[in-house]
C-alpha positions as CSV (number, residue, x, y, z in Angstrom):
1,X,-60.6,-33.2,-5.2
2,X,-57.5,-31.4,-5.1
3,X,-54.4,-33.1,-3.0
4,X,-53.8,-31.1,-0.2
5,X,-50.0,-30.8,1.4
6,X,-49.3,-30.4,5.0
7,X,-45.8,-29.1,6.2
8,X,-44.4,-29.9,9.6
9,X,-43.8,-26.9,11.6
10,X,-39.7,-27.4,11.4
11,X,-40.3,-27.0,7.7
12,X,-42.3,-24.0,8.1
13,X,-39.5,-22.2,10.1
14,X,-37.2,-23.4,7.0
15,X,-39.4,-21.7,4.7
16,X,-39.8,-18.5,6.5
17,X,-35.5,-18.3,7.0
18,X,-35.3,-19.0,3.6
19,X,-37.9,-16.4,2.2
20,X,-36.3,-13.6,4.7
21,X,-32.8,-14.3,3.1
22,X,-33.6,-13.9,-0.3
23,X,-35.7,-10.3,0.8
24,X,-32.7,-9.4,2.6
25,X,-30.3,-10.4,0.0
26,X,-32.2,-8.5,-2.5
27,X,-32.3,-5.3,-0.6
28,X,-28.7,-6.0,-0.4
29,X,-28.0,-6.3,-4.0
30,X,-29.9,-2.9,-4.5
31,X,-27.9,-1.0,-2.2
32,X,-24.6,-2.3,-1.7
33,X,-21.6,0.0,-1.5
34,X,-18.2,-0.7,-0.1
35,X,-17.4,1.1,2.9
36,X,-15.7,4.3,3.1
37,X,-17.0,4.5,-0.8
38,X,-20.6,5.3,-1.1
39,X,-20.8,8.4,-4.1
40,X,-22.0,11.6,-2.6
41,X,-24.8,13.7,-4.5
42,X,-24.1,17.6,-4.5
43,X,-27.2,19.7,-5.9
44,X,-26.2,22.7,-8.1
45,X,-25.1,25.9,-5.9
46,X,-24.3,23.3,-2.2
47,X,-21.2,23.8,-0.9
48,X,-18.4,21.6,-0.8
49,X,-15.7,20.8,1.6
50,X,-12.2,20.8,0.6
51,X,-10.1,18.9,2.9
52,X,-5.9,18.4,3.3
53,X,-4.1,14.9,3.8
54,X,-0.5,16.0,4.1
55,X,2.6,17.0,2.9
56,X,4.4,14.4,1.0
57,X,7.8,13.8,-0.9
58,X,9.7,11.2,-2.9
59,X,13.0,12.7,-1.7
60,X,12.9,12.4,2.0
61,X,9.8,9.9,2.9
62,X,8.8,12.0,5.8
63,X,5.0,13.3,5.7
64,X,4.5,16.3,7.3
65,X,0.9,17.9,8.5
66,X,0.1,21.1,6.2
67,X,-0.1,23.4,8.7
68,X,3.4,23.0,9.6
69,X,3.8,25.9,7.2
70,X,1.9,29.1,7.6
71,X,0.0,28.4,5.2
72,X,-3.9,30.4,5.4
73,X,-5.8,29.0,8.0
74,X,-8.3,31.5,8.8
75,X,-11.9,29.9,10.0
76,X,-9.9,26.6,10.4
77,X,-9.8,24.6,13.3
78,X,-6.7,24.0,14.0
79,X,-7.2,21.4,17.2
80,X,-9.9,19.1,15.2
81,X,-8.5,16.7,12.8
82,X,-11.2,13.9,10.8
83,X,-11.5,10.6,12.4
84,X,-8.3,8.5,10.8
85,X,-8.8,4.5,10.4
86,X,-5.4,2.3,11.4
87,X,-4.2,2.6,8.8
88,X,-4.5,5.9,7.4
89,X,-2.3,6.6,10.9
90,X,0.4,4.9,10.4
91,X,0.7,5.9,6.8
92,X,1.4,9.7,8.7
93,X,-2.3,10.9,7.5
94,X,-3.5,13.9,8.9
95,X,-6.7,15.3,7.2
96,X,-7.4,19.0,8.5
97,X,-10.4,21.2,7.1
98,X,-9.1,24.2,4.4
99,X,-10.7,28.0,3.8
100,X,-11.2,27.3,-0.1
101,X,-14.7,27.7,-0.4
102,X,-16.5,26.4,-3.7
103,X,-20.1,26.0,-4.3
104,X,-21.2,23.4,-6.5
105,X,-21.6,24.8,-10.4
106,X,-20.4,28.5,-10.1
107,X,-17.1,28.9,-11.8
108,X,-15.0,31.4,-9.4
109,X,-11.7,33.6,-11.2
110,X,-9.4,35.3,-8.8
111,X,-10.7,34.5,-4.9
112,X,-8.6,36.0,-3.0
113,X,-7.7,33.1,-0.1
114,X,-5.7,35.4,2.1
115,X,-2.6,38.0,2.6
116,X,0.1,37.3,4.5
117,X,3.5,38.7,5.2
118,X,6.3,36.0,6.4
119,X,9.3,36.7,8.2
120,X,12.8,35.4,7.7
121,X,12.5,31.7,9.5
122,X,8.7,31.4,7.5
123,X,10.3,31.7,4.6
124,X,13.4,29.8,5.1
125,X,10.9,26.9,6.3
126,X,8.9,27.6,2.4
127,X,11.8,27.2,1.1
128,X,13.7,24.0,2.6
129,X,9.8,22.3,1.9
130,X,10.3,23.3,-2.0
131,X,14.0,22.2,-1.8
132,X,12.4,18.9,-0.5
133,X,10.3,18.5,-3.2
134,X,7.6,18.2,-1.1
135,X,3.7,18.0,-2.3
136,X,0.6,19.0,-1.1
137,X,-2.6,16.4,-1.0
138,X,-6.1,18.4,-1.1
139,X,-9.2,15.8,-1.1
140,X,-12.5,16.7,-2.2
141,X,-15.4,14.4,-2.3
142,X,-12.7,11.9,-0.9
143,X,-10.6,12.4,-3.9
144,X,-6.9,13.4,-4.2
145,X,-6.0,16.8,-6.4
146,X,-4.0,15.8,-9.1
147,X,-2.1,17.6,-12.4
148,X,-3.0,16.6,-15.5
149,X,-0.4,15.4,-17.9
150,X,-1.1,13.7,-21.0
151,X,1.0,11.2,-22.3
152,X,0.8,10.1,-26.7
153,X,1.3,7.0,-28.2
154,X,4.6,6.1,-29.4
155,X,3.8,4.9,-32.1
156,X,1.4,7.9,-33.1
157,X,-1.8,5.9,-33.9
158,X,-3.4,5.5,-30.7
159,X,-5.3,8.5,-28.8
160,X,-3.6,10.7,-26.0
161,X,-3.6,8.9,-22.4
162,X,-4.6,11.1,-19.6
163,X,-2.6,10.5,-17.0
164,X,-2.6,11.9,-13.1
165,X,0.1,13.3,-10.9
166,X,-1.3,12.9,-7.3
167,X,-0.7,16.3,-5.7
168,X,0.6,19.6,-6.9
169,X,4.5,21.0,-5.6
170,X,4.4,23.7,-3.0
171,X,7.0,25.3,-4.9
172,X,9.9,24.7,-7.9
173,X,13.4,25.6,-8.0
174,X,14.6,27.1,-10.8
175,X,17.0,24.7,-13.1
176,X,19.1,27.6,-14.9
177,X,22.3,28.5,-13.9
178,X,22.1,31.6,-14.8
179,X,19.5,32.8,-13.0
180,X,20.6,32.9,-9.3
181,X,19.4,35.3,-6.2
182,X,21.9,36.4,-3.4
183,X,24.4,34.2,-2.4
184,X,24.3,32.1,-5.3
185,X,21.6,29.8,-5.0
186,X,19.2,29.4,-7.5
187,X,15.3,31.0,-7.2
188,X,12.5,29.1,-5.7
189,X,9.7,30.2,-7.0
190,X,6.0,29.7,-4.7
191,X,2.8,28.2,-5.9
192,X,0.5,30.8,-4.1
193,X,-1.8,30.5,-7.0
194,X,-3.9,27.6,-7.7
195,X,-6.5,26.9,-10.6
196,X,-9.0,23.9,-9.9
197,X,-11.2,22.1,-12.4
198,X,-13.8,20.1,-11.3
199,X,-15.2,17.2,-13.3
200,X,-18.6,16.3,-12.6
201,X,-21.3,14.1,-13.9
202,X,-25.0,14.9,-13.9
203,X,-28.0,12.5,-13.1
204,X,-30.7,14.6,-15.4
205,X,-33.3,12.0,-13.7
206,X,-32.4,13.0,-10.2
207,X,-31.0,16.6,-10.6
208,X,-28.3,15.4,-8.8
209,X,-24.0,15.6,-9.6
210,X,-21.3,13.6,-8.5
211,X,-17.6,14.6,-8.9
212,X,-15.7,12.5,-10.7
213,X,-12.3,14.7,-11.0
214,X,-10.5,17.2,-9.4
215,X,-7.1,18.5,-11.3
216,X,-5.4,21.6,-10.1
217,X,-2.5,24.1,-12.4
218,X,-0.1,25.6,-9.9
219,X,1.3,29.2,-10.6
220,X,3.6,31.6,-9.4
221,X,2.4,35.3,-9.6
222,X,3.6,37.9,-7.7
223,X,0.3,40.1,-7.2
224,X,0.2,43.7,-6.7
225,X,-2.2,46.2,-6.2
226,X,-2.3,50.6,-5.9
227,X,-4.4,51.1,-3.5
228,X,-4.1,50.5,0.0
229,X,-6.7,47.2,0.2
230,X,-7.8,46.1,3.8
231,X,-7.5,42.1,3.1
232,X,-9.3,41.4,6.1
233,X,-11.9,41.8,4.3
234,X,-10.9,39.4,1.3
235,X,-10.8,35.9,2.0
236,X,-12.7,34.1,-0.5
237,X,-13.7,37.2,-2.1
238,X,-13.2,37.6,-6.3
239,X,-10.5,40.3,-6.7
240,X,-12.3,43.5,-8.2
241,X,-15.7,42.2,-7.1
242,X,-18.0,45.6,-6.1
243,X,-14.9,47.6,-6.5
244,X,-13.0,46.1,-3.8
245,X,-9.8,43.7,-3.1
246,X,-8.9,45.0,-6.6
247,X,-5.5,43.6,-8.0
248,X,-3.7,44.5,-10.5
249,X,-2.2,40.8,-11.4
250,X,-5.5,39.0,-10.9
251,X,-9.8,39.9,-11.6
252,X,-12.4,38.4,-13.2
253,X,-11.5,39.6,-16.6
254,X,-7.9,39.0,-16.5
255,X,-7.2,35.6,-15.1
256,X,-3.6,34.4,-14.3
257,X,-1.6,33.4,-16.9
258,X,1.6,32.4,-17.4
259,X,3.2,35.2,-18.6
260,X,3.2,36.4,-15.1
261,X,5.3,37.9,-13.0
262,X,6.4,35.2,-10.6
263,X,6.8,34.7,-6.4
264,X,10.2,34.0,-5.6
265,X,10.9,33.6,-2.1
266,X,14.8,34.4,-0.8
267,X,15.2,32.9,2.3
268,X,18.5,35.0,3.2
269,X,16.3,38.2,2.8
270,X,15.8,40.3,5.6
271,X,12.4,41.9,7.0
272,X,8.9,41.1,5.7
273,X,8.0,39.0,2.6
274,X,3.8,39.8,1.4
275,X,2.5,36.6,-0.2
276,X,-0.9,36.8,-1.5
277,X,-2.6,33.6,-1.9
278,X,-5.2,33.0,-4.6
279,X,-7.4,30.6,-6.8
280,X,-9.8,30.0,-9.4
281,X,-12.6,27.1,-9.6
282,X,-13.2,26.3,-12.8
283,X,-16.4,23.0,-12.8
284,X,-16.5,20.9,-16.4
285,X,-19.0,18.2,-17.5
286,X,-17.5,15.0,-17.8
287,X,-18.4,11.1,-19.2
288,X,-16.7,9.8,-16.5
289,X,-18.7,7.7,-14.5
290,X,-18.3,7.8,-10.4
291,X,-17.6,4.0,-10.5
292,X,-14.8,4.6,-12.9
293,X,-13.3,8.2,-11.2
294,X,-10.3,6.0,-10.0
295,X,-9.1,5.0,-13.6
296,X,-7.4,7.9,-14.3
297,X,-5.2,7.4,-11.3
298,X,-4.7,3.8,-11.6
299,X,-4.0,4.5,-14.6
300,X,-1.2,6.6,-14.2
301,X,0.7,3.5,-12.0
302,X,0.2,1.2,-14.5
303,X,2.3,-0.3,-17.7
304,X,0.8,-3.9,-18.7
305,X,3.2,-4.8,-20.9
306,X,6.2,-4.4,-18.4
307,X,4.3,-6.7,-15.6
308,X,3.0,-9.5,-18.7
309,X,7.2,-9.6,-19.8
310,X,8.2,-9.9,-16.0
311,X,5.5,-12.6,-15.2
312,X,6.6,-14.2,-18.7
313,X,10.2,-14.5,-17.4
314,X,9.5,-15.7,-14.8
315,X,7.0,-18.2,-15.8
316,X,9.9,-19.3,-17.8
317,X,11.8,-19.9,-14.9
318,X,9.5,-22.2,-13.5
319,X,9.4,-24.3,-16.4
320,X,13.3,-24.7,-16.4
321,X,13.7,-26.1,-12.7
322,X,10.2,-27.5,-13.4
323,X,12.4,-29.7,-16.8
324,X,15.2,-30.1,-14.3
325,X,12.8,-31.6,-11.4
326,X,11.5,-34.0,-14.4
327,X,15.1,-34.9,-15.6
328,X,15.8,-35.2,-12.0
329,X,12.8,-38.1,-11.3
330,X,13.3,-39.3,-14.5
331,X,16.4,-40.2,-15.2
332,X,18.0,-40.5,-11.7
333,X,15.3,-41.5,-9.8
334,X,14.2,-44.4,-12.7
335,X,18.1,-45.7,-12.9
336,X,17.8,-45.8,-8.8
337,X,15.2,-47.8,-8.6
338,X,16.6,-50.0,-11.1
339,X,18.9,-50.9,-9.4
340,X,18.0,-51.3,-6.1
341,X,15.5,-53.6,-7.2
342,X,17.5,-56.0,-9.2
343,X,18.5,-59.4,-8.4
344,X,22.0,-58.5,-8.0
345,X,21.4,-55.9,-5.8
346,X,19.2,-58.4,-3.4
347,X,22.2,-60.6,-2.8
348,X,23.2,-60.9,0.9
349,X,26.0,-58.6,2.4
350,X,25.0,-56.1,-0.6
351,X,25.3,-52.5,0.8
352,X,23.1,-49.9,-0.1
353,X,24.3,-47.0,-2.3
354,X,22.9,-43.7,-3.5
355,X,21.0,-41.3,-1.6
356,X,18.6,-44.6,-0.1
357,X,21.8,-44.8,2.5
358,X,20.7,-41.2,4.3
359,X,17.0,-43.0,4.2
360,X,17.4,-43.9,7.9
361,X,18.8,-40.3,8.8
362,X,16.6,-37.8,6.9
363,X,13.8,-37.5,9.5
364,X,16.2,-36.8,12.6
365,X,15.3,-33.9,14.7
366,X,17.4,-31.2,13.3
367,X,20.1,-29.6,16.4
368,X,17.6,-26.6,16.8
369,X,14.3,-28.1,15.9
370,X,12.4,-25.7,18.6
371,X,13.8,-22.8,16.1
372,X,12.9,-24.4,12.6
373,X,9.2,-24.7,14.3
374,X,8.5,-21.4,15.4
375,X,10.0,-20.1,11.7
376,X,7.3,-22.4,9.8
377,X,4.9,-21.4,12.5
378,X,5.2,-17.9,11.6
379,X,5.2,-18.2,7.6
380,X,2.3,-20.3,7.7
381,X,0.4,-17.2,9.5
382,X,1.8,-15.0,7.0
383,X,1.2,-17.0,4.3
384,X,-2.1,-17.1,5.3
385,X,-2.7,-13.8,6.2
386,X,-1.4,-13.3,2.4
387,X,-4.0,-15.4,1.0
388,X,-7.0,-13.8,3.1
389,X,-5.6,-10.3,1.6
390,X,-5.1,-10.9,-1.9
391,X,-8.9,-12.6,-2.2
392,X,-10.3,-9.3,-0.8
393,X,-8.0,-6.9,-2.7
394,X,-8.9,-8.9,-5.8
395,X,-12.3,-9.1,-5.3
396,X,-12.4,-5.1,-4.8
397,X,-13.2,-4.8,-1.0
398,X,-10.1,-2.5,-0.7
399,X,-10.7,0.1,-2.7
400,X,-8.3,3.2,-3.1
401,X,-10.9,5.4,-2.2
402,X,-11.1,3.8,1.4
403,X,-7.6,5.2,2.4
404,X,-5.3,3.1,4.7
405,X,-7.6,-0.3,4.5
406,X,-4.8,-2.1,3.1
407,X,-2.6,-1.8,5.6
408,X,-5.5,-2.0,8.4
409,X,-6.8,-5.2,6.7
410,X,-2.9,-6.5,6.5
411,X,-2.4,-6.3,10.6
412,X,-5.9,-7.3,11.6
413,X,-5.7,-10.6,9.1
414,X,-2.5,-10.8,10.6
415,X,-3.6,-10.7,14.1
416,X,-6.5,-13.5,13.6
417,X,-4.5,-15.7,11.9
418,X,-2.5,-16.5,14.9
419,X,-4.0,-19.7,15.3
420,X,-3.0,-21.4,11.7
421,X,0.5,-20.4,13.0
422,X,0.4,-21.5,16.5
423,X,-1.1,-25.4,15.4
424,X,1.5,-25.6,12.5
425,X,4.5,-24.6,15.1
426,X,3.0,-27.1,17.6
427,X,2.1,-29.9,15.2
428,X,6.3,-29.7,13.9
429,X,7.6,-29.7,17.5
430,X,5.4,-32.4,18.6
431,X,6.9,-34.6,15.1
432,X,9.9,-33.6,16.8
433,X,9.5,-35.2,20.0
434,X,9.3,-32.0,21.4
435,X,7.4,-31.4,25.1
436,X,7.5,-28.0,25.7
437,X,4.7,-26.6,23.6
438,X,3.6,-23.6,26.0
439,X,7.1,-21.9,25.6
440,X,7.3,-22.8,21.7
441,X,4.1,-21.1,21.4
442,X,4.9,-18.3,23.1
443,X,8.3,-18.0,20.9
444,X,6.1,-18.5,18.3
445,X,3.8,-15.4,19.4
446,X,6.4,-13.4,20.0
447,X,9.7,-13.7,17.9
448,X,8.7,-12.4,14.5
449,X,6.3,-9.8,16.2
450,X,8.5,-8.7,18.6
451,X,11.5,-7.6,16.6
452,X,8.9,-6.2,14.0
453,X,7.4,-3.7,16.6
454,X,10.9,-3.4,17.7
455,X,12.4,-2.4,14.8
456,X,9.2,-0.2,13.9
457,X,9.5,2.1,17.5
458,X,13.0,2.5,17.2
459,X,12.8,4.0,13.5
460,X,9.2,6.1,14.9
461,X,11.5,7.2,17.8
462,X,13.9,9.1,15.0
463,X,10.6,10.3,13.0
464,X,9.6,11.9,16.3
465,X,12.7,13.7,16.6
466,X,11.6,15.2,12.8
467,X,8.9,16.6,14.0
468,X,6.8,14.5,11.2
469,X,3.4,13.7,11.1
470,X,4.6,9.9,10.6
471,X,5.5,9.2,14.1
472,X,2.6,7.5,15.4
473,X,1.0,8.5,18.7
474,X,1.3,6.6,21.6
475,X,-2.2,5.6,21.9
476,X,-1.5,4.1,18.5
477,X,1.3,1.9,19.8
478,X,-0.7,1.0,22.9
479,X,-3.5,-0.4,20.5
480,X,-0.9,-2.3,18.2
481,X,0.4,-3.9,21.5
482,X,-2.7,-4.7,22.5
483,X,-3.9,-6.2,18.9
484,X,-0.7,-8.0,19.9
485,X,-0.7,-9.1,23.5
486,X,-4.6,-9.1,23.8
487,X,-5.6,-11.0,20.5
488,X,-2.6,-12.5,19.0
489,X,-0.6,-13.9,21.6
490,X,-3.8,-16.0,23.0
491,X,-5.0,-16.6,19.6
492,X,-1.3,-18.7,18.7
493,X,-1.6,-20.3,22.0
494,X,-4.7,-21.5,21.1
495,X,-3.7,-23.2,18.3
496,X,-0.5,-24.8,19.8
497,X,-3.0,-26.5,22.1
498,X,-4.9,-28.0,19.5
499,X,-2.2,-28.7,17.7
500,X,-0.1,-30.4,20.2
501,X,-2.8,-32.3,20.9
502,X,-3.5,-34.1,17.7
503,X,-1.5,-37.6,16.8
504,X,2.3,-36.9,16.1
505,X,2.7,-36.8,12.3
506,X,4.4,-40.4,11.6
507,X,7.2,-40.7,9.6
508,X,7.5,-43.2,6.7
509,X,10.9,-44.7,7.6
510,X,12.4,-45.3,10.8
511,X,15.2,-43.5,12.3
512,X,18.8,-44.9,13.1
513,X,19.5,-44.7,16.6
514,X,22.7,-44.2,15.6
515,X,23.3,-41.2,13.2
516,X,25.9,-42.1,10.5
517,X,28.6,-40.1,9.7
518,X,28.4,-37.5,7.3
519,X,31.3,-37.8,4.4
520,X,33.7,-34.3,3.3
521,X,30.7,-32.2,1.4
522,X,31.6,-30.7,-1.7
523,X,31.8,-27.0,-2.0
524,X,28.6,-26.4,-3.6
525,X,26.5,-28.0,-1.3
526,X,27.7,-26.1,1.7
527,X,25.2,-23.8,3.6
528,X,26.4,-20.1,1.9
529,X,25.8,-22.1,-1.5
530,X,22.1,-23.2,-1.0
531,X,21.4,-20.3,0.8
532,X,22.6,-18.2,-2.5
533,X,21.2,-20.1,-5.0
534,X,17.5,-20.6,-2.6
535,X,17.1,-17.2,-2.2
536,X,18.1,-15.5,-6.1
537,X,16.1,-17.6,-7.8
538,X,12.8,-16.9,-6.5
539,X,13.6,-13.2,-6.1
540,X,14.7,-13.3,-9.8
541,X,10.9,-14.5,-9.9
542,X,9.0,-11.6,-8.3
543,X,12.5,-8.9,-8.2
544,X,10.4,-6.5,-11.1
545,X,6.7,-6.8,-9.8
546,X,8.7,-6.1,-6.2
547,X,10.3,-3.4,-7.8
548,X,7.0,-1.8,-8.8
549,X,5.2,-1.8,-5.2
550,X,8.0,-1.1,-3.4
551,X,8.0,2.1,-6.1
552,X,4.3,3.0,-5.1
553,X,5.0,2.5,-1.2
554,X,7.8,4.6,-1.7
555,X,6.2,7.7,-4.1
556,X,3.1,7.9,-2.9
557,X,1.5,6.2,-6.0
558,X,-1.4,4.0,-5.6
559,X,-1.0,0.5,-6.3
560,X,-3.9,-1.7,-7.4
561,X,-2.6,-4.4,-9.6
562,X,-3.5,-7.1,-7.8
563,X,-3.9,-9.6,-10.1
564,X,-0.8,-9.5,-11.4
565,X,0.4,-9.6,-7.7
566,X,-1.5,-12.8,-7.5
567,X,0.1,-14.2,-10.4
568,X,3.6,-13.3,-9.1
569,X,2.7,-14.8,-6.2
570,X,1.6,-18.2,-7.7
571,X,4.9,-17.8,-9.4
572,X,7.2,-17.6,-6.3
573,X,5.0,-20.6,-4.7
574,X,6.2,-22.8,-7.3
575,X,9.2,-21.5,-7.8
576,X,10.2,-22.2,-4.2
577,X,8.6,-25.5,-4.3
578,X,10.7,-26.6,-6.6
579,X,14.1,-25.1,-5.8
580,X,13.9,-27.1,-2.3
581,X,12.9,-30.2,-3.8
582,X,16.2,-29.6,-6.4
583,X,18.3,-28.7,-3.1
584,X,17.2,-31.0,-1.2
585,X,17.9,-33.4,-4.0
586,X,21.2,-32.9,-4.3
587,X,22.1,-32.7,-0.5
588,X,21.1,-35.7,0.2
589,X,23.0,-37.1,-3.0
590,X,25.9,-35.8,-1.8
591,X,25.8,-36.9,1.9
């Protein structure tokens, strides 16, 4: 007879929680995408949207939306702009619809975009733009245009690197001397002519594409046609197509080269300037996989061997103050020890020498101990908040592709770590025989914060006066003071509470009642002096991978080298570690 088994009902309701979770993880698993990233499938001849971030520069850091410039808007809506994250706001996005129309699969030469004829001040505002250096940003398919640019190995063995340039210039300034309009200023030339190649990648077994590139060729041509041409009739029309828009610069059979004649723009001309503004789609099969797309531009920010050297140096670094810590216990320490705890030194009357006479005076409040406590307060919810951020960045949850998570995940982490800060800040000030922990808390909540948003509407009160698409709104700032007010504040109060409510961290030695005086320090002990030497050596740490971030914050580059970031990170962890406990060291040697 075959046993039989009996389960308690508690044990059935485990069984049935645990079978559901492993269904739902597995339909999980099959489906997962990160969000903001899921691919898109186009079928051949479907239309696709082309879409405009902003206008960008290296020289003056101010974005500016694209429409600021009359550039061809017809069939645009001008009032509707695509729903922006929090971050992708304060980063000065602005992501308006375009009139390029391209269908997926049908190569296009010559489409005639539109005709336009610009006055004096429209093209004196062209032309301070290209003076700027300033870039345009068209997304398709949620990717950025780019220009190719291939880069060979030095040492000629290795294959050509393809490399991107995020954006394309609205115009160039010529470089020659010689060549110089009216006035004598150099030409700027326009970019009204625009050649896009698609990359794409084709599922056979679902007769389905995905776009995996999009690289653009800017050219100046300056069109012209005999006839008289109505070009209301044009936009998005190939030049010559059923006999009409013809041009003589531009068809189907003669595509722009550059041997062309090109646009220069003189803004100190008088009357009417006729811009016609064209483009060819051009679509290529590609290897490329969509999970890989973003390679090419990571690629372009990256040079390995430049981060291993850094993180080499200054893993070399850390083992020097790491040898000096070690001769420092060592030696010192041993020889201390020694001889405090020889017979000699045991004899009555003996005084105590070395830094064991400060033993009674190290743990003393320090004069603004309230301070000291909302500082650590506030690094331990950065430091935190740092933690939290690198793990997801690491583990790919902030992808490039999801514009402005970064930032959005750095304030909201931020914002919810409140509470790590507020029970360090109270747990300090209580060790400090401190009693007021509401108004430490509330310092705690609002000191670093508060001169942060400070600082940040006083500098978006001068990017207003630009006129730049930086300046975030004011129901922007109304929900970063509420992330603030409504989540953080309460959040750091929280954890003071808790905080000041646990035991008092004891000390390990008591504390004189009477402080003993401290002797003439030497001059490289004073404040100015530890300050110096604390804060160089663990910027000497981190100064190059510092160097390259602040770089891609600064020209519009995309950063995604977190794992060397981590590693630098580790770095400076230690490397402060063990400059205070060298500082320290010799402070209390000294006094």
């Amino acid at each position: 007879m075959a046993p039989s088994f009996s389960m308690s009902p508690s044990s059935k309701t485990s069984a049935l929680v645990l079978a559901l979770t492993i269904a739902l993880s597995a339909h999980s698993v099959a489906a997962f995408y990160l969000p903001g990233v899921a691919p898109t499938d186009y079928e051949l001849g479907e239309a696709m949207r082309v879409k405009v971030e902003a206008l960008t520069s290296v020289k003056t850091q101010l974005p500016y939306e694209y429409y600021v410039l009359p550039f061809c808007h017809k069939g645009v809506n001008l009032q509707q702009q695509d729903a922006l994250n929090l971050g992708e706001v304060l980063r000065g996005s602005r992501i308006y619809d375009t009139p390029y129309s391209m269908t997926m699969g049908e190569d296009q030469t010559c489409k005639i975009l539109c005709q336009a004829k610009y006055d004096t001040q429209e093209i004196q505002a062209f032309a301070l733009m290209i003076e700027e250096e300033y870039r345009v940003n068209l997304l398709l398919d949620n990717l950025p245009v780019a220009m190719a640019m291939y880069a060979e190995d030095t040492t000629g063995a290795g294959p050509t690197t393809k490399l991107y340039d995020t954006g394309y210039p609205i115009g160039h300034e010529e470089k020659d001397t010689k060549r110089q309009t009216r006035g004598g200023k150099r030409p700027l030339f326009l970019f009204n002519h625009l050649r896009f190649t698609i990359l794409y990648n084709e599922d056979k077994n679902r007769n389905k594409v995905r776009i995996v590139g999009f690289e653009v060729e800017p050219y100046s041509v300056h069109h012209t046609y005999v006839n008289q041409v109505d070009f209301s009739q044009c936009p998005n029309q190939q030049a010559g197509e059923h006999g009409n828009c013809n041009l003589q610069t531009c068809s189907k059979q003669h595509p722009v080269g550059v041997r062309e004649q090109p646009m220069i723009i003189d803004p100190r001309q008088k009357g009417k300037t006729e811009v016609i503004w064209t483009y060819d789609v051009t679509f290529q099969p590609s290897n490329i996989r969509w999970s890989t797309r973003w390679d090419t531009y990571l690629q372009s920010a990256d040079d390995a061997e430049v981060h291993w050297f850094a993180i080499l140096n200054s893993f070399m670094l850390v083992m020097f103050l790491s040898g000096l810590i070690a001769m420092i216990m060592v030696r010192t320490l041993r020889r201390d020890f020694q001889r405090y705890e020889s017979k000699e030194m045991l004899e009555e009357g003996q005084e105590e020498t070395g830094w064991k006479l400060v033993h009674g005076d190290v743990f003393r409040p320090p004069i603004l101990a309230g301070w000291l406590t909302v500082m650590v307060g506030t690094g331990t919810q950065l430091a935190v908040s740092m933690v939290f951020l690198m793990s997801f960045a690491c583990f790919g949850f902030l992808s490039p592709a999801n514009r402005g998570a970064f930032m959005q995940a750095m304030l909201f982490l931020f914002v919810f770590m409140g509470m790590f800060g507020g029970f360090t800040s109270a747990r300090l000030f209580r060790m400090f025989k401190g009693t007021r922990w509401r108004s430490n808390g509330l310092w705690t909540a609002m000191l670093f914060p508060g001169i942060s948003f400070a600082i940040f509407f006083t500098l978006n009160l001068f990017i207003w006066g630009q006129k730049s698409s930086g300046a975030v709104p004011f129901g922007t700032l109304f929900a970063l003071l509420l992330m603030w007010l409504g989540i953080s504040v309460p959040l750091v109060l929280c954890g003071s509470f808790f905080g000041y409510r646990k035991q008092p961290i004891e000390h390990p030695v008591r504390t004189n009642q009477i402080p003993r005086q401290v002797p003439v320090q030497p001059w490289f002990v004073n404040s100015v002096c530890s300050i110096v030497v604390g804060g160089v050596l663990p910027f000497g740490a981190v100064f190059v991978e510092m160097f390259y971030l602040l770089s891609s914050i600064w020209l519009h580059q995309v950063y995604y080298l977190f794992g060397f970031l981590v590693l630098v990170l580790i770095i400076l962890f230690l490397t402060c570690c063990e400059v205070t406990i060298v500082l320290t060291y010799f402070q209390l040697c000294c006094e």
